[in-house]
C-alpha positions, 0 to 999 in steps of 0.5 A: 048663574052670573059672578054678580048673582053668586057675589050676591047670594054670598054677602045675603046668606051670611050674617054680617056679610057686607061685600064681595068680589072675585079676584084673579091672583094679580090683584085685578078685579073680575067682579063685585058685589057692595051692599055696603063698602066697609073698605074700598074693594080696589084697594083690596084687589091691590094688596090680595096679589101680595098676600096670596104669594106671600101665604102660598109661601107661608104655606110652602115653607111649612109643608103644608101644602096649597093654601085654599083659603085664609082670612085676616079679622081686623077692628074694621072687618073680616076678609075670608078668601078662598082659592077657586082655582090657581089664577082666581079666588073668592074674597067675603068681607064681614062686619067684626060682629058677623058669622065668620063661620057661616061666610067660611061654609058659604064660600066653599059651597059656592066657588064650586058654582063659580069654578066651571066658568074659569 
């Protein structure tokens, strides 16, 4: 199954789920899937590099050991991010009326289809 068709049966399975992307940890963009853009996927890529450092940080300074997956809800949207590896991570963005957690169990079920190709 290619990124693109996982990227897809992501954003089909999960109420409200709008677009997603895998993202390497630089912020650069391996692939995407819109069925509709509630914000520029490139902009996201841009700032992801950051937020991942500073909540693997975050989660360091606690002691609570690796970050795999961290969301931010917002009046626009949703963006739940899961770590697939050290280099890449998983993001789904989510209508604010979507089912935020469904797109969390979505998510963990597929990065392992996506896992082996990295």
């Amino acid at each position: 199954m290619s990124f693109l068709e996982v990227l897809k049966e992501a954003v089909d399975r999960v109420d409200g789920a709008v677009s997603a992307m895998i993202i390497g940890s630089d912020g650069m963009p391996v692939e995407e899937y819109a069925a509709e853009r509630l914000l520029s996927l490139e902009d996201l890529g841009a700032e992801a590099s950051q937020m991942i450092k500073d909540i693997g940080l975050a989660a360091e300074n606690l002691g609570l050991g690796e970050a795999r997956e961290f969301s931010i809800i917002s009046d626009l949207c949703g963006i739940i991010m899961r770590k697939i590896n050290s280099e890449y991570y998983f993001a789904l963005v989510i209508r604010p009326d979507g089912n935020y957690g469904k797109g969390r169990f979505v998510l963990k079920s597929l990065v392992p289809k996506v896992a082996a190709d990295f």
